[in-house]
BABAMAR-818883 format. One record per residue (C-alpha): residue in one letter; x, y, z. Coordinates in nm, 2 decimals. Each point is the difference from the previous one (the first is absolute). Layout:
R   resn       xx       yy       zz
R      A        X        Y        Z
...
end
This chain:
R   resn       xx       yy       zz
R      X     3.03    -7.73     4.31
R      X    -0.27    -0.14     0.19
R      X    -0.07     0.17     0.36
R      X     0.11    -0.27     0.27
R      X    -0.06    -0.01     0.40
R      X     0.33    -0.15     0.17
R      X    -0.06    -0.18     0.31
R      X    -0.36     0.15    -0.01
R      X     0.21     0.31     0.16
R      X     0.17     0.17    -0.30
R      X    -0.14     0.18    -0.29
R      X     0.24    -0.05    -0.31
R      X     0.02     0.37    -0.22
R      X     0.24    -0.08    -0.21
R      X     0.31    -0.21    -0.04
R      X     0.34     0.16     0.01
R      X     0.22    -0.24    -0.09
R      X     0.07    -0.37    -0.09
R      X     0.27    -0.24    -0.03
R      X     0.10    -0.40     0.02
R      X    -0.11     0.03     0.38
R      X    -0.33     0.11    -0.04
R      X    -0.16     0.34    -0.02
R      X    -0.02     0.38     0.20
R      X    -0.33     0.16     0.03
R      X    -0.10     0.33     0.18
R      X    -0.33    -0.10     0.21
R      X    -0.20     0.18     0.23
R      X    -0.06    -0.14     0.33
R      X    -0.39    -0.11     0.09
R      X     0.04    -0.02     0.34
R      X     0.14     0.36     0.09
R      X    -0.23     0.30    -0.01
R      X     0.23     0.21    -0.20
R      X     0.03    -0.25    -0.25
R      X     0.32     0.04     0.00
R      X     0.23    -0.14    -0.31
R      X     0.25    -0.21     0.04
R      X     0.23    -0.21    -0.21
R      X    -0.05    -0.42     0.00
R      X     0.23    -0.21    -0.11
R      X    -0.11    -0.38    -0.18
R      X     0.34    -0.17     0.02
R      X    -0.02    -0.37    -0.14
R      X     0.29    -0.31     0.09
R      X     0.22    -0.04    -0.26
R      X    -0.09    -0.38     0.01
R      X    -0.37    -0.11     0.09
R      X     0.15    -0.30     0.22
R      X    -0.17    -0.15     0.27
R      X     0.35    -0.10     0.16
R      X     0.10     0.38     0.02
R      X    -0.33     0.15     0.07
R      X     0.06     0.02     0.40
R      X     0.32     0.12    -0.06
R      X    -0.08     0.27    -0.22
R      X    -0.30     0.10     0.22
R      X     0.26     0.00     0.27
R      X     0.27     0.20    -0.17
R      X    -0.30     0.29    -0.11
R      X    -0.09     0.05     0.38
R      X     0.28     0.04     0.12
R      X     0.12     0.25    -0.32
R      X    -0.34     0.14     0.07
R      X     0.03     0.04     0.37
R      X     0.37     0.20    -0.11
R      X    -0.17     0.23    -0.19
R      X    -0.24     0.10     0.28
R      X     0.33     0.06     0.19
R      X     0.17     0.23    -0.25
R      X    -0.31     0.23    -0.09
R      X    -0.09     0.02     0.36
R      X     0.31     0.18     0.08
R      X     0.02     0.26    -0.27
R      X    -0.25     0.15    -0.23
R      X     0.24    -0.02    -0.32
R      X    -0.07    -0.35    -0.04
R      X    -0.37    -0.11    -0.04
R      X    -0.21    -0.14     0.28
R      X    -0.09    -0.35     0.00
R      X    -0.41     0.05     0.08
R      X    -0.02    -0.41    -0.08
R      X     0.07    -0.37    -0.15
R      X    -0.25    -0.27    -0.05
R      X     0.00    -0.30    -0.27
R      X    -0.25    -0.10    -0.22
R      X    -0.11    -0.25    -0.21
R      X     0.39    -0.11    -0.01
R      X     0.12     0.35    -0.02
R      X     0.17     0.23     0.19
R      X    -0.08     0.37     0.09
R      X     0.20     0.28     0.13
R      X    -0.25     0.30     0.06
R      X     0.21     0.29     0.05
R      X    -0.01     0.42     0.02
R      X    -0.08     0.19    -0.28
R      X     0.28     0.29    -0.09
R      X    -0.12     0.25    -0.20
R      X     0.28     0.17    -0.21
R      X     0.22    -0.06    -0.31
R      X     0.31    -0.26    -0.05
R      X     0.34     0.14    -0.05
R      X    -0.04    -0.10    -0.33
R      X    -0.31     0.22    -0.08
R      X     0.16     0.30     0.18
R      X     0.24    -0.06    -0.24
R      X    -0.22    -0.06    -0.32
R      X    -0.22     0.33     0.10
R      X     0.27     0.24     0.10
R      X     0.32    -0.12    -0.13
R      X     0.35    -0.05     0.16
R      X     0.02     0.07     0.38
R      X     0.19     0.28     0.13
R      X     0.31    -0.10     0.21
R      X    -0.14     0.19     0.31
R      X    -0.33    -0.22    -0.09
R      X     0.17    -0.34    -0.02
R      X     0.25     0.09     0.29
R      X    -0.39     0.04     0.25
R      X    -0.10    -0.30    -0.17
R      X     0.30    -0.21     0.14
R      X    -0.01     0.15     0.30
R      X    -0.33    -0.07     0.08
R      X     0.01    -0.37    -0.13
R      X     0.36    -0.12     0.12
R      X    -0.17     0.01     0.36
R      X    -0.27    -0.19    -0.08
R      X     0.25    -0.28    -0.16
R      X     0.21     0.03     0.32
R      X    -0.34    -0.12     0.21
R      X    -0.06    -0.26    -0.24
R      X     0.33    -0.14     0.00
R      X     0.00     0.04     0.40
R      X    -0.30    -0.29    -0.04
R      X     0.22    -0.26    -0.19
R      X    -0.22     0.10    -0.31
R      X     0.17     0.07    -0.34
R      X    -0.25     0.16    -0.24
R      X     0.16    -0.14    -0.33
R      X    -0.22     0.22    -0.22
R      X     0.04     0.35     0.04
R      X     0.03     0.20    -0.33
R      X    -0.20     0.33    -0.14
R      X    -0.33    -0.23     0.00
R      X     0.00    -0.12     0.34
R      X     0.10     0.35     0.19
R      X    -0.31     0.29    -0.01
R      X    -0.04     0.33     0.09
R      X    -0.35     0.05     0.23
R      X    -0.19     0.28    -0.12
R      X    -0.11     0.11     0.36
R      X     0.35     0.08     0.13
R      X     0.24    -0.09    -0.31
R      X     0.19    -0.25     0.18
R      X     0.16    -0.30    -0.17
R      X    -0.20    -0.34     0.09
R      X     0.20    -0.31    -0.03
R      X    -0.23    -0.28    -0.13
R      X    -0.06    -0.31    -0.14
R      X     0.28    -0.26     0.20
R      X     0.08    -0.35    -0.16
R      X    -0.02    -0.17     0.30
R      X    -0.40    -0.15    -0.05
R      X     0.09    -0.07    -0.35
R      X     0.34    -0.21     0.09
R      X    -0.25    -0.17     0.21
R      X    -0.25    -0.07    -0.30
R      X     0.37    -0.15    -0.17
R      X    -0.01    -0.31     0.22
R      X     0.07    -0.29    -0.19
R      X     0.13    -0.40     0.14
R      X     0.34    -0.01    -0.16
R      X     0.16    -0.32    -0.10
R      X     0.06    -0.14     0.36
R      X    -0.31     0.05     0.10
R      X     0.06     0.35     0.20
R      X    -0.20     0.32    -0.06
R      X     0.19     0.27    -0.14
R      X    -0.07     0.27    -0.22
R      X     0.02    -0.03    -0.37
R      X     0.02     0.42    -0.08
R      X     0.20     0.29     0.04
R      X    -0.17     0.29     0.09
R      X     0.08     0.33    -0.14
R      X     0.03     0.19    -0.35
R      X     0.26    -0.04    -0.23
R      X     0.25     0.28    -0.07
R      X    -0.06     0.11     0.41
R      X     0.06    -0.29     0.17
R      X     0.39    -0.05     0.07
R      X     0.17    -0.34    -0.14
R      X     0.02    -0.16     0.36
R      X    -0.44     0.05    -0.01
R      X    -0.01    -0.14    -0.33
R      X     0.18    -0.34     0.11
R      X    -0.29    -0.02     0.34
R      X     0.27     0.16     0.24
R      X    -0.12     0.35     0.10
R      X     0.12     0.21     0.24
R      X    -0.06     0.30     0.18
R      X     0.24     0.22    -0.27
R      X    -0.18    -0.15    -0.28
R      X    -0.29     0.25     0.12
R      X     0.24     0.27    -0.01
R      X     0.09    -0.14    -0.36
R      X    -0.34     0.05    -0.15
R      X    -0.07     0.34     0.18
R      X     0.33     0.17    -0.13
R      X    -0.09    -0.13    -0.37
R      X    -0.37     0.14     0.09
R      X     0.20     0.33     0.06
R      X     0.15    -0.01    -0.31
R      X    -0.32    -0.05    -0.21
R      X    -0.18     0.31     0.20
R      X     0.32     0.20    -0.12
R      X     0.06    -0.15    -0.34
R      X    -0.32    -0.16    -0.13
R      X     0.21    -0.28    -0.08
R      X    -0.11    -0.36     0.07
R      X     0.29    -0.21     0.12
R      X    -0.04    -0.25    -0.28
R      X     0.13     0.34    -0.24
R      X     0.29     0.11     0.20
R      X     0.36    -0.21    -0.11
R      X     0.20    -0.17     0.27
R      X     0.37     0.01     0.00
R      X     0.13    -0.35    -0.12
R      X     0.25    -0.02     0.22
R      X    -0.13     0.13     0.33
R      X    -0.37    -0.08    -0.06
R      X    -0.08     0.34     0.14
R      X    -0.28     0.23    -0.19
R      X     0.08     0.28    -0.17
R      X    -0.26     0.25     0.08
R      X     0.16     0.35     0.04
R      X     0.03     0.11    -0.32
R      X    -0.40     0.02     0.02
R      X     0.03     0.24     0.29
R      X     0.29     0.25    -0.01
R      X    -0.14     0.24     0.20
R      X    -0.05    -0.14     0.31
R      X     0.28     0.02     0.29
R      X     0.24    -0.23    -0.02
R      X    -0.03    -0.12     0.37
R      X    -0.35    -0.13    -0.06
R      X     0.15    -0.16    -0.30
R      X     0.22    -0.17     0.23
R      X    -0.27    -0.14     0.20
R      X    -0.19    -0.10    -0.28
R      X     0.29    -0.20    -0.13
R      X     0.07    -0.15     0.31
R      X    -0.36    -0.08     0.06
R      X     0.01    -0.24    -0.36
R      X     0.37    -0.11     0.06
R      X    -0.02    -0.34    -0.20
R      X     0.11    -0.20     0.34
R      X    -0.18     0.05     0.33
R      X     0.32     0.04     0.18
R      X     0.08     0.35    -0.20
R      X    -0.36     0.11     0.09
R      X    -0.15     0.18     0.31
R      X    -0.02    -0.25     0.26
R      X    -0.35     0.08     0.16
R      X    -0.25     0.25    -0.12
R      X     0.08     0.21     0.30
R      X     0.35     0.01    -0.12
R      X    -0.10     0.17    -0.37
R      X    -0.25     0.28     0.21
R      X     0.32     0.11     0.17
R      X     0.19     0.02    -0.28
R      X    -0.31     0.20    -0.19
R      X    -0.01     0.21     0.32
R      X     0.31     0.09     0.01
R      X    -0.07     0.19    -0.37
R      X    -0.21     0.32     0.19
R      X     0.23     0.00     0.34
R      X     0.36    -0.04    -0.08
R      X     0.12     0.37    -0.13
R      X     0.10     0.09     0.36
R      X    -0.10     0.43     0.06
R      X     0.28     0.23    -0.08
R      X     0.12     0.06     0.31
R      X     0.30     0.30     0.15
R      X     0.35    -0.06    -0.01
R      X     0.25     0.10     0.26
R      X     0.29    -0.14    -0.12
R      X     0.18    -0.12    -0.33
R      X    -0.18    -0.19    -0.20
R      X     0.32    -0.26    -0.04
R      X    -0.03    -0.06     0.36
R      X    -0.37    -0.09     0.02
R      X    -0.10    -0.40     0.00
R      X    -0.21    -0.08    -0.28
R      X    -0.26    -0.23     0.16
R      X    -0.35     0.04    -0.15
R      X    -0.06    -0.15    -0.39
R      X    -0.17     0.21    -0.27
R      X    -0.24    -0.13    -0.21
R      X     0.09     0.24    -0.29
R      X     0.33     0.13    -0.09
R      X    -0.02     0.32     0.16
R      X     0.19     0.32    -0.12
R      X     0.36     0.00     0.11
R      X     0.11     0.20     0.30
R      X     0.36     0.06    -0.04
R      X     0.29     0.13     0.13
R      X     0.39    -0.08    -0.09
R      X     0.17    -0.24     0.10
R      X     0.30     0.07     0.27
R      X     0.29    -0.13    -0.26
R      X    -0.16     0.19    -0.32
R      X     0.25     0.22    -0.15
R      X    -0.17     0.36     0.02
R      X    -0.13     0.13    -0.31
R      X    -0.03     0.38    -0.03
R      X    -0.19     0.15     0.30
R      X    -0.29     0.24    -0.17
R      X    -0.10    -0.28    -0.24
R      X     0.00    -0.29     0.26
R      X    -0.19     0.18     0.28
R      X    -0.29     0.07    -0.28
R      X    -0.01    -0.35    -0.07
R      X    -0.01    -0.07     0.32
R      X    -0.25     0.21     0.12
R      X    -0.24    -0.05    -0.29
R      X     0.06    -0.36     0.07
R      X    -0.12     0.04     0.40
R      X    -0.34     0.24    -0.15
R      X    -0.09    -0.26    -0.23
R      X     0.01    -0.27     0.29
R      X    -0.20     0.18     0.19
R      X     0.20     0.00     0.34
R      X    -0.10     0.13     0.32
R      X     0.30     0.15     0.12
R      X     0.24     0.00    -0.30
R      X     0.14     0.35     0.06
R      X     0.17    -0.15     0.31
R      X     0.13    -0.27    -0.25
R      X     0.08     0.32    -0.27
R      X     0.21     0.17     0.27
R      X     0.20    -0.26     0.11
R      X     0.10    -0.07    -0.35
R      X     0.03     0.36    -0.12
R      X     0.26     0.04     0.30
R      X     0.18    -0.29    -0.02
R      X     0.14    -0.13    -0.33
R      X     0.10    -0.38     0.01
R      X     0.38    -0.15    -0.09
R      X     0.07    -0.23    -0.27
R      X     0.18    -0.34     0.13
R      X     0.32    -0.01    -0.09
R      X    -0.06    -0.31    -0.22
R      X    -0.24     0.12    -0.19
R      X    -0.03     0.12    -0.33
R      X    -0.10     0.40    -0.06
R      X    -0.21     0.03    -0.23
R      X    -0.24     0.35    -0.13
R      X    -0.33    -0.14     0.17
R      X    -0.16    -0.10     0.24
R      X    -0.21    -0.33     0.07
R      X    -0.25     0.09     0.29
R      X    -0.07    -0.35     0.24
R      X    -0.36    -0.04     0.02
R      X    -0.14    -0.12     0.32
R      X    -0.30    -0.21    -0.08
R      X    -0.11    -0.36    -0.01
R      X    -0.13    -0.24    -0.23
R      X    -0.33    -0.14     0.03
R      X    -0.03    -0.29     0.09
R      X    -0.23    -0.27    -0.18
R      X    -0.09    -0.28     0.20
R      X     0.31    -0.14     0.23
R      X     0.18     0.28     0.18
R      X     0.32     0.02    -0.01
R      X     0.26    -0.11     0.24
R      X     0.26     0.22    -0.05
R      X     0.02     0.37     0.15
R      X    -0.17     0.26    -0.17
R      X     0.08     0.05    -0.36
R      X     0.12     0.40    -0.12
R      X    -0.20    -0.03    -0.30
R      X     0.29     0.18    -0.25
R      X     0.27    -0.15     0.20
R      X     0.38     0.12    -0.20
R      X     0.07    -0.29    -0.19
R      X     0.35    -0.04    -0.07
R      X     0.23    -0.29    -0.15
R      X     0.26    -0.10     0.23
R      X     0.35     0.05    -0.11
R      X     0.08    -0.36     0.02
R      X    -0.22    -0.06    -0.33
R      X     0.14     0.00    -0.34
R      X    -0.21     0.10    -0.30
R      X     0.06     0.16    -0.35
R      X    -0.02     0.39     0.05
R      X    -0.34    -0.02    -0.26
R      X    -0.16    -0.15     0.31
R      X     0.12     0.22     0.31
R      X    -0.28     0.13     0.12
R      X    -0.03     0.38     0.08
R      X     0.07     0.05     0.35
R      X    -0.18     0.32     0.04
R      X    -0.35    -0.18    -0.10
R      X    -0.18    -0.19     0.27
R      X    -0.20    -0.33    -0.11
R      X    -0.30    -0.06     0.13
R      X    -0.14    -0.32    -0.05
R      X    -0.24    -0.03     0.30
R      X    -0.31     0.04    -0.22
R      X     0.07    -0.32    -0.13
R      X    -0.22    -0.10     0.30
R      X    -0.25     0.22    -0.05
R      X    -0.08    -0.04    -0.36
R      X     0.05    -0.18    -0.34
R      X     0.30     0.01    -0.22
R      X    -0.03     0.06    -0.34
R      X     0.25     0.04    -0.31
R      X    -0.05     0.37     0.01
R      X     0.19     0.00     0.35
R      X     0.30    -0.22    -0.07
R      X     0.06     0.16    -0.36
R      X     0.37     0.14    -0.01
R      X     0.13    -0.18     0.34
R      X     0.35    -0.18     0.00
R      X     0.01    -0.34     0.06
R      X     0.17     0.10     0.31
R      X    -0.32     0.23     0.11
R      X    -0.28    -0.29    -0.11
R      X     0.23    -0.24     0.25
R      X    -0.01     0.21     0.31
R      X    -0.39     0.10    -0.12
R      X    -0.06    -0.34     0.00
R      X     0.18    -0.12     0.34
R      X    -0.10     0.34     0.18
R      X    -0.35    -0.22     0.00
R      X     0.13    -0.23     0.24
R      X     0.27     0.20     0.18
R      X    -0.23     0.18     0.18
R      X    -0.15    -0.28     0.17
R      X     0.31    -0.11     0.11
R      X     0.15    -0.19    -0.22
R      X     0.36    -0.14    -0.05
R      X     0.14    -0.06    -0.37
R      X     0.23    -0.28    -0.09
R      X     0.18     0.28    -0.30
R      X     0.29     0.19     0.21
R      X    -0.03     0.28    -0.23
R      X    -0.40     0.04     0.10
R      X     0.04    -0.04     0.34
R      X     0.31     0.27     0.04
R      X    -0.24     0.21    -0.20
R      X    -0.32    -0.02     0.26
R      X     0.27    -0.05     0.24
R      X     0.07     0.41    -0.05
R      X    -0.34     0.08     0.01
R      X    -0.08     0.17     0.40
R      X    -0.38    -0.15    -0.02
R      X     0.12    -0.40    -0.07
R      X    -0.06    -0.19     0.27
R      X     0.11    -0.37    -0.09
R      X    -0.21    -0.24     0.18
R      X    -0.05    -0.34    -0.24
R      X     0.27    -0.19    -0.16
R      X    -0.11    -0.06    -0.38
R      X    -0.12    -0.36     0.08
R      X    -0.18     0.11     0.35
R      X    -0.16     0.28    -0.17
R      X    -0.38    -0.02     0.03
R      X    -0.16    -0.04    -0.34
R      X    -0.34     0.14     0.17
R      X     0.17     0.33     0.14
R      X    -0.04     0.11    -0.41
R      X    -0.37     0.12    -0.10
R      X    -0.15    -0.12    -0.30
R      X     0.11     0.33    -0.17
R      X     0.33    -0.01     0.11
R      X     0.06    -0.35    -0.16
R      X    -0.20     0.11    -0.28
R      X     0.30     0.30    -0.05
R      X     0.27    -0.23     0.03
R      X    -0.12    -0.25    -0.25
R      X    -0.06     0.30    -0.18
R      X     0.33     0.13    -0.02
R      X     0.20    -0.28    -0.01
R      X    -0.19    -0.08    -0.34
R      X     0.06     0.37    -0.13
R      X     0.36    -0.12     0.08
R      X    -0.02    -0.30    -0.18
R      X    -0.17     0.14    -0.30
R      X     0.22     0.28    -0.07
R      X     0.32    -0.19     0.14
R      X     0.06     0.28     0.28
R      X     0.15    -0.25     0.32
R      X     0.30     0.22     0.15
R      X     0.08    -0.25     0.32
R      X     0.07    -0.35    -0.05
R      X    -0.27    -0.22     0.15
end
């Protein structure tokens, strides 16, 4: 190309880019002694008409006069050095950022670690939090538009689409001005963006699908949506990350705005809470059945058990090894004061109860939650699940008494066919409803409700149509669907609906 002054001030190198609204060129600046480089901007109107030309020249000062705001307050978003117009165009001159997109990290070194993508989010999430702070929605982030700086490796947020809505401004119909574009990329813009109705989410939208690609490599375009849901089915590309930042992925591209993170602030916390919620192991004074479960794991953690006080005893040598093997691997501070108490006590069987050769130990844990806590007390994660006597069924499906169901991992990862293979009808059903029942909720089914009914962590709260249908994360409704069409397929319904 031919080497070109701009403004008599900037030196054009080279051009980096160019599109329908004119072209990006990486300049050096005349007037500063350090010559430093910088990047300039030609942005053109989409309509060369002399009854919009105020306007537009209006509408890019005061998007100009923006972007001085939001790179003056943090250094992840370039600096505004200046704006002039020429010849009928208009310039943005703006800081140079030396370092690679997302989308070259990826190209050079492959997929991105989770730790790696995990720093990446939290870096950026708080510079999307500003932005959104200033009324400003960016509409275009994806793998091209986010950079790593060489100097420090941080994440650089560039690129906004609020100059080139500017440069949209057309005189519609009725003679008002209005913009004739949508500004983003399709596959990471969110449905709501696509139709000119953006909103703060619809950030969060394209950033969890940029996630995706740094794990993945796969451009949204190539990933299958679910034709019922509309949700994108992404995690068979990345198995082996943990499933809570799969949750907040999912939740981030939920296909309505209502089902994602409200604010950007909002999906930090939730990130956050990944590194600090696997409270320390701390010494126990007393049984383990009397202590309040109150603080949330983010993994499943390896039970801590002890029996419960209306087991039938099972013979003494053999249960106190279990027991204490049980208390080693869970690494508790203080479990030979737990070990003694149940070495020199032995517990009664009710009267009601069945005896039986084992023992099921009650595990004292809670599920993680995903994104909505939950309002009911805290959740034993292997609560004893047993059928209420009020409940007919054909002896093929009672279920075994002496085995404990725990279906709390349904909100913590994915179902899949491997994990309902075998099950009654009877056990997909409570699977299924166990879902919902520990947020509270009521069932209309008599037979379902005696069941959770029975169960010491249910805490009814909602009746089934004051239920919340946002107390349920993404994954969550993605399980029930889930089910209920294993259910379906392989005709395995035990309650009546």
């Amino acid at each position: 190309m031919t080497i070109q002054m701009l403004n008599d001030r900037y030196q054009v190198i080279r051009t980096l880019g160019a599109g329908g609204f004119g072209e990006t060129y990486l300049a050096e600046d005349s007037y500063m002694p350090s010559k430093r480089r910088c990047v300039v901007k030609q942005l053109r109107p989409i309509q060369n008409n002399p009854q919009i030309y105020q306007l537009v020249q209006e509408r890019f000062q005061r998007e100009a006069a923006i972007l001085e705001e939001l790179g003056g307050k943090t250094d992840q978003i370039p600096s505004l050095y200046a704006y002039f117009v020429a010849d009928g165009q208009f310039y943005l001159v703006q800081e140079w950022v030396e370092g690679d997109t997302l989308t070259a990290k990826v190209q050079q070194q492959g997929l991105l670690s989770e730790n790696t993508v995990r720093e990446i989010l939290l870096n950026v999430l708080p510079i999307l939090d500003y932005v959104h702070s200033q009324q400003i929605v960016h509409r275009d982030i994806k793998p091209d538009n986010i950079m790593v700086r060489h100097r420090d490796g941080k994440p650089v947020l560039i690129d906004f689409g609020a100059v080139r809505e500017s440069m949209g401004t057309v005189v519609n119909s009725q003679g008002l001005p209005t913009s004739s574009i949508v500004i983003g990329t399709p596959g990471y813009m969110p449905s709501e963006q696509a139709a000119g109705r953006p909103v703060y989410s619809s950030d969060l939208y394209s950033l969890g699908l940029t996630v995706i690609y740094l794990l993945t490599g796969m451009q949204p375009q190539q990933l299958e949506t679910d034709s019922q849901t509309g949700e994108i089915i992404w995690r068979n590309y990345a198995q082996n990350i943990s499933p809570v930042l799969a949750s907040v992925i999912d939740r981030a591209i939920a296909y309505h705005p209502r089902d994602r993170f409200p604010t950007a602030k909002a999906m930090l916390e939730a990130l956050q809470g990944l590194a600090n919620s696997i409270p320390p192991t701390q010494a126990v004074t007393r049984p383990l059945a009397d202590i309040p479960v109150t603080q949330p794991l983010a993994t499943t953690p390896t039970p801590n058990t002890i029996p419960t006080t209306n087991q039938p005893p099972t013979s003494g040598n053999n249960q106190n090894a279990i027991l204490i093997g049980g208390l080693i691997a869970g690494g508790l501070i203080g479990g030979s004061v737990i070990i003694g108490q149940v070495l020199t006590k032995s517990p009664q069987p009710s009267a009601n109860q069945n005896i039986t050769s084992s023992v099921t130990p009650q595990v004292i844990a809670t599920p993680t939650p995903v994104t909505t806590p939950v309002a009911a007390s805290p959740i034993p994660e292997n609560a004893q699940s047993q059928l209420p006597p009020d409940i007919e069924r054909p002896p093929s499906e009672q279920p075994d008494v002496a085995t404990t169901n725990n279906y709390f991992w349904l909100s913590e990862r994915a179902v899949t066919d491997a994990d309902l293979a075998g099950k009654t009808g009877f056990e997909l059903d409570i699977m299924r409803n166990t879902i919902f029942a520990v947020h509270g909720r009521r069932f209309n089914n008599p037979g379902i409700q005696n069941y959770f009914n029975n169960q010491s962590w249910y805490r009814p709260l909602y009746s089934p149509k004051e239920f919340p249908g946002n107390l349920l994360s993404r994954l969550e409704q993605n399980n029930t669907a889930y089910i209920a069409r294993y259910q379906d397929r392989n005709n395995l319904r035990y309650f009546k609906k």
